[in-house]
C-alpha positions as a Python dict, from the first residue, in 0.01 Angstrom:
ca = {
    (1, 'X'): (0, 0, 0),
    (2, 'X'): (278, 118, -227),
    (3, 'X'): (314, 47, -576),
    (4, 'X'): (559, 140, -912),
    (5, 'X'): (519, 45, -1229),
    (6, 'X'): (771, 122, -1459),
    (7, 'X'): (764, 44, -1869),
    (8, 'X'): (1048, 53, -2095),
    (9, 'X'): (1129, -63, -2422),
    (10, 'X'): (1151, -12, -2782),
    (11, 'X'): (881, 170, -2933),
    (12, 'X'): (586, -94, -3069),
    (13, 'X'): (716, -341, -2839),
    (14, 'X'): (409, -377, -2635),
    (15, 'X'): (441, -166, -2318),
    (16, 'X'): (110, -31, -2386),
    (17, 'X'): (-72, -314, -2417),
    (18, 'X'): (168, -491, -2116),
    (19, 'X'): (42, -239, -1857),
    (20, 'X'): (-301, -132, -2004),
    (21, 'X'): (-417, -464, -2216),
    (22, 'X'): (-698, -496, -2448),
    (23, 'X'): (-1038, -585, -2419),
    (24, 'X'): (-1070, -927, -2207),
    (25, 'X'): (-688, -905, -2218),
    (26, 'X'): (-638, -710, -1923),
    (27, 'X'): (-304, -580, -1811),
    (28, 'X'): (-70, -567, -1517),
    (29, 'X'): (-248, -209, -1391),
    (30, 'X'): (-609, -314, -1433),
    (31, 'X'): (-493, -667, -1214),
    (32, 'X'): (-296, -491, -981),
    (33, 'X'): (-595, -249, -893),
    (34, 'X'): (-871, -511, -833),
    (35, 'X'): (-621, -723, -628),
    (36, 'X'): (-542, -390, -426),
    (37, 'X'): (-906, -321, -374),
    (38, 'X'): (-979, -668, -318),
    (39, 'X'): (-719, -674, -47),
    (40, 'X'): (-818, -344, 105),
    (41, 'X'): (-1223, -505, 78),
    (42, 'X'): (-1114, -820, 281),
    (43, 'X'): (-895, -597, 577),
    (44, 'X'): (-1230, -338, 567),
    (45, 'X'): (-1320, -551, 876),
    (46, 'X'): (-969, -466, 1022),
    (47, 'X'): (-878, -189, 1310),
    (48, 'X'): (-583, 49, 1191),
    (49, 'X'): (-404, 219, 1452),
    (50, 'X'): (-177, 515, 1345),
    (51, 'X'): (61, 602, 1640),
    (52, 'X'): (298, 870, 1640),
}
C-alpha cells in the first residue's frame, strides 16, 4: 500500500483538524490507518509472492 496526504490552505482553515480531528471526531489519517490495517488484517490469511 501507498498513500499521500497532502494539506493546504489558509492558515486557521482547518487542515489540522481535517487530517488529525478531535476527540470522537477523527480525521482522514486516523481513518485511513485503521482501514489500512484492517485491510492488511483481512489479506493476513493471504500468500505474497515477490518475484524478481
Amino acid at each position: 500500500f501507498n498513500c499521500s496526504l497532502f494539506a493546504y490552505g489558509q492558515t486557521g482553515s482547518g487542515k489540522s483538524y481535517s487530517m488529525i480531528g478531535y476527540g470522537v471526531n477523527r480525521g482522514i489519517v486516523p481513518i485511513a490507518c485503521d482501514e489500512l490495517f484492517q485491510q492488511i488484517q483481512h489479506k493476513k490469511d493471504s500468500t505474497i509472492v515477490c518475484k524478481r
